[in-house]
C-alpha positions as CSV (number, residue, x, y, z in Angstrom):
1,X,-15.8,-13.3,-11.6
2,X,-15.8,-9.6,-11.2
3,X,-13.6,-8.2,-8.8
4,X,-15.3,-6.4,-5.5
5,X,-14.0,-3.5,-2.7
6,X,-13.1,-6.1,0.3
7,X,-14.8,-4.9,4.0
8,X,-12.7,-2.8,6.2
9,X,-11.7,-5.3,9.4
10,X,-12.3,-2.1,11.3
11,X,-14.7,0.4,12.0
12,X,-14.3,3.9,9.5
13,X,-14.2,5.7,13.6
14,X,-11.5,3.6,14.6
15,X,-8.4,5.7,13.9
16,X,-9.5,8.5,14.3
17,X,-7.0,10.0,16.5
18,X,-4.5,9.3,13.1
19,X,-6.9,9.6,10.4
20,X,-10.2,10.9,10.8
21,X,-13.6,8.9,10.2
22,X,-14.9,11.3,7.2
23,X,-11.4,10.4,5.4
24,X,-11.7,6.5,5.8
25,X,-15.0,7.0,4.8
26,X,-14.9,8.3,1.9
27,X,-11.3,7.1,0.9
28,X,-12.8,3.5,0.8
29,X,-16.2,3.6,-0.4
30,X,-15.5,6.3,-2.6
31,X,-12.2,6.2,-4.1
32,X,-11.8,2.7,-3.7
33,X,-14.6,1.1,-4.8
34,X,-14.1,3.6,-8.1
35,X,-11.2,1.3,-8.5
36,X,-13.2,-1.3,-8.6
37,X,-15.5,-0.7,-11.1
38,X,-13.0,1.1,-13.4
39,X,-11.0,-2.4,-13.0
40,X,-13.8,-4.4,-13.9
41,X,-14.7,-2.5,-16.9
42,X,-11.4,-1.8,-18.2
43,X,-10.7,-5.9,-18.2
44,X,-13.9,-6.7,-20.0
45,X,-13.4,-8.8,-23.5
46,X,-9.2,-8.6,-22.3
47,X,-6.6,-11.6,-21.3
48,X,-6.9,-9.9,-18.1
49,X,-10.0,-10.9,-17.6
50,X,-10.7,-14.1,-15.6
51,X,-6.8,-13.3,-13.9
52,X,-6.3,-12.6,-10.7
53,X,-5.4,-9.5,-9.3
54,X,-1.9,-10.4,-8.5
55,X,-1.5,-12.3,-11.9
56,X,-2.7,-8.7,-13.4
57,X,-0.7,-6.5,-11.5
58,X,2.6,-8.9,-12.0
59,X,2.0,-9.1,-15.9
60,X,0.6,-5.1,-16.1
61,X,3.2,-4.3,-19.2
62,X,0.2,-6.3,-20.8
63,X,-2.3,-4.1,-20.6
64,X,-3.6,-0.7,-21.0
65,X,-3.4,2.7,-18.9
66,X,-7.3,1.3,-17.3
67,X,-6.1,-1.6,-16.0
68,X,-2.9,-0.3,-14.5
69,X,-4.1,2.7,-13.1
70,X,-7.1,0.9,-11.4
71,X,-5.8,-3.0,-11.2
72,X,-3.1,-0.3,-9.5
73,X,-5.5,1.0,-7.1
74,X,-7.8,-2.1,-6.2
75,X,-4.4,-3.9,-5.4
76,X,-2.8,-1.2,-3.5
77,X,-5.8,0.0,-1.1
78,X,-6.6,-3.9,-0.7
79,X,-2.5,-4.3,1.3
80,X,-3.2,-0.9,2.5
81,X,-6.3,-1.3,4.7
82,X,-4.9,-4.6,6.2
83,X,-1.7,-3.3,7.6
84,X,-4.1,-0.8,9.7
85,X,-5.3,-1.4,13.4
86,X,-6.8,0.8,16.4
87,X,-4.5,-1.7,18.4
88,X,-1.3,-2.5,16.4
89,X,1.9,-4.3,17.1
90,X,4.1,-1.1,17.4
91,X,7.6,-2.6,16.5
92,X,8.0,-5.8,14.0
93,X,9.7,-9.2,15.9
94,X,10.8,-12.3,14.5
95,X,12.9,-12.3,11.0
96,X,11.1,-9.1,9.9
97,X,12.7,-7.1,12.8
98,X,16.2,-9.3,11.6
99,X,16.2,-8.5,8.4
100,X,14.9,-4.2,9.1
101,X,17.9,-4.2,11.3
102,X,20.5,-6.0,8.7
103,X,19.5,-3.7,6.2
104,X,19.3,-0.2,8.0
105,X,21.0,-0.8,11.3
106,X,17.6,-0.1,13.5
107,X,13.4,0.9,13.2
108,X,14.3,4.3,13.8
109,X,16.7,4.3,10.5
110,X,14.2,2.5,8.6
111,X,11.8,5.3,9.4
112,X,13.8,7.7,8.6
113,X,14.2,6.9,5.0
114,X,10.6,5.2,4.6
115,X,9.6,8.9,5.7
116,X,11.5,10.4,3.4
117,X,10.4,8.4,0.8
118,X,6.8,9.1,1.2
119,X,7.6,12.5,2.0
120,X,9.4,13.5,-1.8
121,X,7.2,11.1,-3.7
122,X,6.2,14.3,-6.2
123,X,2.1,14.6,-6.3
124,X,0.3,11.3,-6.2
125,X,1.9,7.9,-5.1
126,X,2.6,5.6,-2.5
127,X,5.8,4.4,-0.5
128,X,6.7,0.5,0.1
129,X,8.5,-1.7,2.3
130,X,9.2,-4.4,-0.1
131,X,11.0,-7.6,-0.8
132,X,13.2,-8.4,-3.7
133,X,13.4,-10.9,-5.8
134,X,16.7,-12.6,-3.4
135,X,14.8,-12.0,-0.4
136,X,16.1,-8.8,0.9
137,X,13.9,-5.8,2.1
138,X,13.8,-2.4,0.6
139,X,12.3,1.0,0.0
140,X,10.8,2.6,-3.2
141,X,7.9,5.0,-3.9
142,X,6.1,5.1,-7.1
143,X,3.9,7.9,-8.8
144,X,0.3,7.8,-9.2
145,X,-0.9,3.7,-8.6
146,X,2.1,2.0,-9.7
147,X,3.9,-0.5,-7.3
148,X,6.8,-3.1,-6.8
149,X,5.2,-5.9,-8.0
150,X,4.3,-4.6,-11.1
151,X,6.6,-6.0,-14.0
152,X,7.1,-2.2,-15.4
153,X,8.6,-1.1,-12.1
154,X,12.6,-1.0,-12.0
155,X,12.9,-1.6,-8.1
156,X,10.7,-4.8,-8.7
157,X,9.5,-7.5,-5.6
158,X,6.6,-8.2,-3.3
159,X,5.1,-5.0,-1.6
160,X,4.4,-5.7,2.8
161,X,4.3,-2.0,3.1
162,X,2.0,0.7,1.6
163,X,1.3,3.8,2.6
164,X,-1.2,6.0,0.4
165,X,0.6,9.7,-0.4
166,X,-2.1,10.6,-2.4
167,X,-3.8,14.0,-1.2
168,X,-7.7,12.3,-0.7
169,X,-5.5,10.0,2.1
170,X,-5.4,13.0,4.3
171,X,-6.3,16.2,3.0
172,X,-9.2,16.9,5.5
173,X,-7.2,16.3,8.3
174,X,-4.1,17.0,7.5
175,X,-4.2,19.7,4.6
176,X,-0.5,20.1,3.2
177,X,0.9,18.6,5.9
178,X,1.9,15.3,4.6
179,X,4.8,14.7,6.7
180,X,2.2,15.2,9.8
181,X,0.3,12.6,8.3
182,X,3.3,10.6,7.5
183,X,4.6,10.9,11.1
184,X,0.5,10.0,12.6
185,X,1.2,6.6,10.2
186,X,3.5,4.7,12.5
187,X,0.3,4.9,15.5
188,X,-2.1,3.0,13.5
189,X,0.5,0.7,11.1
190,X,0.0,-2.5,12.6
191,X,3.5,-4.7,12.3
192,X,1.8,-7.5,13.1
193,X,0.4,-7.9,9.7
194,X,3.6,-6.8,8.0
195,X,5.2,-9.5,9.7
196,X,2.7,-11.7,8.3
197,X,3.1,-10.3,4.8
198,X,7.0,-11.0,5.2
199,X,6.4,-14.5,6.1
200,X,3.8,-15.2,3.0
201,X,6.8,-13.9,0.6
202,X,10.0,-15.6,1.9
203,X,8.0,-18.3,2.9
């Protein structure tokens, strides 16, 4: 079984207003699916191959700089395009919204240093909402297409939260502006599906 770039659950027009159709375009079909067929490749006549992608990723010390980098990728764009909607829940509920608030007092605060994260992460990376290994929510960024759940990472757990840093994630709309883009996030991040990504982790 070879992996494959999963279909957007959207239209590459539909948030446009945040991120523009050429960028969604290209970011998935393009980048990602490059992902994909470096992954494949790069697991070819390995232990890794057979695995799945979270069994990878989880066990990543394993393998080489091909399988991280694009095992990286594949898993990280797959949580990424899920977590977007032209119609999202604006505000999580339930035990996500219980446990936000516990840990950083309010959203706002939350967004404050999630936005800061994303907005120091140095080059290429991502920024995560995460849980730990007890259950309890945090924030990291890591460089290039590293993650949380990846058993090389020091702030270790289950990523809910991704957003993309890299410069192909907004550069045509955007240009340097990351923290525009950054900011243009929250419109389209659907908590919804956090919430749901939360509930598959502390079950």
């Amino acid at each position: 079984m070879s992996f494959e770039l999963p279909a957007l659950p959207y239209a590459y027009n539909a948030l446009d207003a945040h991120i523009d159709t050429a960028t969604m375009e290209i970011h998935h079909t393009k980048h990602h699916q490059a992902y994909v067929n470096k992954l494949n490749d790069a697991i070819k006549g390995t232990e890794a191959e057979g695995k799945s992608l979270e069994e990878i990723i989880k066990n990543i010390s394993k393998f080489g700089a091909g399988v991280r980098n694009n095992g990286g990728g594949h898993y990280n764009h797959s949580l990424f395009w899920t977590i977007l909607s032209p119609s999202p829940a604006k505000a999580p509920e339930g035990a996500l919204k219980a446990a936000i608030d516990k840990k950083w007092g309010s959203l706002e605060d939350f967004k404050t240093q999630f936005e800061q994260a994303a907005a120091t992460r140095f080059g290429s990376g991502w920024a995560w909402l995460y849980v730990t290994a007890d259950g309890e929510v945090a924030i990291a960024s890591t460089p290039n297409q590293d993650n949380p759940l990846m058993d090389v990472n020091p702030e270790n757990g289950t990523p809910i939260l991704g957003l993309d840093v890299w410069e192909h994630a907004y550069y045509l709309k955007y240009q340097n502006k990351r923290p525009d883009y950054i900011t243009a996030f929250w419109n389209v991040l659907d908590w919804k599906a956090v919430e749901a990504n939360y509930a598959k982790v502390v079950g």
